[in-house]
C-alpha positions as a printed Julia matrix, in Angstrom:
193×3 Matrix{Float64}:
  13.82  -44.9    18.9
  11.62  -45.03   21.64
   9.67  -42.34   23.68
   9.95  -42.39   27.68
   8.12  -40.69   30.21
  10.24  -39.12   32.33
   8.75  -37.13   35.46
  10.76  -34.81   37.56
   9.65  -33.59   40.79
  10.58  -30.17   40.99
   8.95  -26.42   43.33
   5.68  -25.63   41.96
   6.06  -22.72   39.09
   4.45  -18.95   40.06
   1.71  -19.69   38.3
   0.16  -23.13   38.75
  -3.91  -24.34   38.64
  -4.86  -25.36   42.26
  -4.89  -29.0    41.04
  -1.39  -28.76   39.63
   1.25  -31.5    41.75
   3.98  -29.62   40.51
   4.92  -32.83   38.16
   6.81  -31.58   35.07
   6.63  -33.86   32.44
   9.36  -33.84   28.85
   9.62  -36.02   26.43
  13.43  -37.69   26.41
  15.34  -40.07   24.11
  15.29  -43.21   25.26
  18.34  -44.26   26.86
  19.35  -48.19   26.39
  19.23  -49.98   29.65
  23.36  -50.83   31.49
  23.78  -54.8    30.22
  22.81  -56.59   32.29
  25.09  -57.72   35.39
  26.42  -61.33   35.96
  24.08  -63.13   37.78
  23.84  -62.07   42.08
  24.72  -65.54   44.44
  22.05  -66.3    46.6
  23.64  -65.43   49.09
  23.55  -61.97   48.19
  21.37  -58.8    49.83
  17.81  -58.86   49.13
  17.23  -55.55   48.66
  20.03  -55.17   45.62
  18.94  -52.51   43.0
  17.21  -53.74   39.96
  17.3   -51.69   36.61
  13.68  -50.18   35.72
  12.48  -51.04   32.61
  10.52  -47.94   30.93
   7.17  -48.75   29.08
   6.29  -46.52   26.24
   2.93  -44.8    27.38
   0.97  -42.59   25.57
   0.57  -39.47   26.66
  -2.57  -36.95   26.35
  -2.14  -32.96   26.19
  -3.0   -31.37   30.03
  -3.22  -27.79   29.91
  -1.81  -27.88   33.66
   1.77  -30.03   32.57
   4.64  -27.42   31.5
   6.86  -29.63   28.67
  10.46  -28.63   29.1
  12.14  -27.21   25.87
  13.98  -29.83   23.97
  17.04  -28.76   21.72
  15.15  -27.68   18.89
  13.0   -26.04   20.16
  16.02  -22.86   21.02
  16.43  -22.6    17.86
  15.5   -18.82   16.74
  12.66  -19.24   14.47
  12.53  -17.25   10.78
   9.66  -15.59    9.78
   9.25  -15.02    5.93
  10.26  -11.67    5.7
   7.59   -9.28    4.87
   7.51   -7.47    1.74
   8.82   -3.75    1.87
   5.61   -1.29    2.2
   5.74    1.27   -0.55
   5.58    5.24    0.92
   2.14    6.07   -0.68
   2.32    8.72   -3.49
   2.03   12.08   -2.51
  -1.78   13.45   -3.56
  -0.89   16.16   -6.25
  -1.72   19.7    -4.98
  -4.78   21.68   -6.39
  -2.37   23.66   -8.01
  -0.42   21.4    -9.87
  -3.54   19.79  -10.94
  -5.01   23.13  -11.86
  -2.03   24.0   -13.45
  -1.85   20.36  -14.94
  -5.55   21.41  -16.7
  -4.59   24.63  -17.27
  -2.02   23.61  -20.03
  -4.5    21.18  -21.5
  -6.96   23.93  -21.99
  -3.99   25.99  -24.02
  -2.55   22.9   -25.85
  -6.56   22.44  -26.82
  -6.46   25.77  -28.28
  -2.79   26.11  -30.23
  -4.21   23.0   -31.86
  -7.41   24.6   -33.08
  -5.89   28.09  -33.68
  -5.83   29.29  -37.82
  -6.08   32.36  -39.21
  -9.01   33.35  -40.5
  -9.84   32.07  -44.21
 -12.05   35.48  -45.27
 -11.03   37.74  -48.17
 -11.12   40.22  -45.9
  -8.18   38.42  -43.95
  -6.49   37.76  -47.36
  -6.43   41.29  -48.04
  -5.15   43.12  -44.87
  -3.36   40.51  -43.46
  -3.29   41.53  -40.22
  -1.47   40.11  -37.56
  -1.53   40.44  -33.59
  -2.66   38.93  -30.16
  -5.6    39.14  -28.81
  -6.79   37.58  -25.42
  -9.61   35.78  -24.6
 -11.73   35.43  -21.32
 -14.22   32.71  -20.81
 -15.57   30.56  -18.4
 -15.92   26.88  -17.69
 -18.42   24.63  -15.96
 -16.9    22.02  -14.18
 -18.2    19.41  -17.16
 -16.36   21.86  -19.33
 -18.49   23.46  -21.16
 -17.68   26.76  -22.62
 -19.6    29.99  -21.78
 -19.14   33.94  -21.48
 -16.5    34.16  -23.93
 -15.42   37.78  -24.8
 -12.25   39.43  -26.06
 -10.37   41.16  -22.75
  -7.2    42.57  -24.87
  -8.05   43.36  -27.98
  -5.59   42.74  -30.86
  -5.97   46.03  -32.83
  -7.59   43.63  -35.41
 -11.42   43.35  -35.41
 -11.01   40.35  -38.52
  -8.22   38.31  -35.46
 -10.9    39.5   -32.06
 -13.65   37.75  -33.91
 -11.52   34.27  -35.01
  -9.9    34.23  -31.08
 -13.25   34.43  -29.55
 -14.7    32.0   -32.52
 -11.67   29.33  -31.72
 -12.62   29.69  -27.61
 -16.39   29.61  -28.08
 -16.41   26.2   -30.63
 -13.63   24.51  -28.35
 -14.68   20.87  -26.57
 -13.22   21.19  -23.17
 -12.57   18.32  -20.8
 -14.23   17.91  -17.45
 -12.41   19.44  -14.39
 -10.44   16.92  -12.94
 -10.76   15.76   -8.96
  -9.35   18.34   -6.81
  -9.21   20.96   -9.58
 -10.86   24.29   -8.24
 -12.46   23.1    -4.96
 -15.89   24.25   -4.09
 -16.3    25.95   -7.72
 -19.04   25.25  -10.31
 -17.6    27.16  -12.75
 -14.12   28.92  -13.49
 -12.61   31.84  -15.49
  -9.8    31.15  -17.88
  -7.8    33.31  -20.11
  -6.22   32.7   -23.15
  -4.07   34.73  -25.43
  -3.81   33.94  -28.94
  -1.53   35.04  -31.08
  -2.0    35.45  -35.29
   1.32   36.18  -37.4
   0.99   36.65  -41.08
């Protein structure tokens, strides 16, 4: 299969470069040439119409020619479809991380919490709650821990505020108490004999 040049006089486009003809040039299939007819007698008109051959001539990319769409080229054309875009998680509130911490700092201390091992505490056996203020640099580091409910026990006061004061707290997390260098926290802790 051949290539032919094909050119098609047609009106100028809208929008055409001041050295534009107007000359639209596509690329068609070759088509074969009619067979050829029986031989004219001499005697025949001069000016009888010949068939045109076609030469095969290369041609060179003008910005200024318009190629015509060829069949293919209506085709619709598929993109790879792009992947679907994931809603972005919603930031967790200050007080759901606050709370979030919060509950750490109370597992932290159920975990530590035992009753005193005096004689003292052997003896009486007392049992009640007592709770616990103290506050919390943002590195969490315990300080100004004293006993805000007392428990009726002075033997359980001492042990809460002990169990607050020797606790290893984490940092605050991002977000947690904005603006704050430290925070209050309370605790109640709870002895049953």
């Amino acid at each position: 299969m051949g290539i032919a040049l094909y050119v098609d006089r047609k009106a100028p486009t809208p929008v055409q470069h001041a050295a534009d003809p107007g000359v639209r040039i596509s690329l068609l299939e070759e088509v074969p040439a009619p067979p050829p007819s029986q031989p004219q007698p001499a005697h025949s008109e001069p000016h009888a119409a010949r068939p045109i051959r076609r030469a095969a001539v290369p041609l060179v990319a003008d910005p200024f020619v318009v190629n015509e769409p060829t069949q293919d080229s209506d085709a619709a054309i598929e993109l790879p479809a792009e992947p679907p875009v994931a809603a972005p998680a919603a930031a967790p509130s200050h007080a759901n991380i606050e709370a979030e911490y919060a509950a750490a700092l109370r597992k932290n201390v159920d975990e530590r919490t035992e009753v005193p091992s005096t004689a003292e505490y052997r003896l009486l056996k007392p049992s009640g709650s007592a709770m616990v203020c103290f506050t919390l640099d943002r590195s969490g580091n315990p300080s100004e821990v004293a006993v805000k409910r007392p428990s009726g026990s002075k033997i359980l006061d001492s042990q809460a505020a002990r169990i607050v004061a020797s606790g290893h707290y984490p940092p605050f997390p991002e977000g947690a108490f904005p603006g704050e260098h430290r925070h209050v926290f309370i605790v109640t802790i709870e002895f049953r004999s």
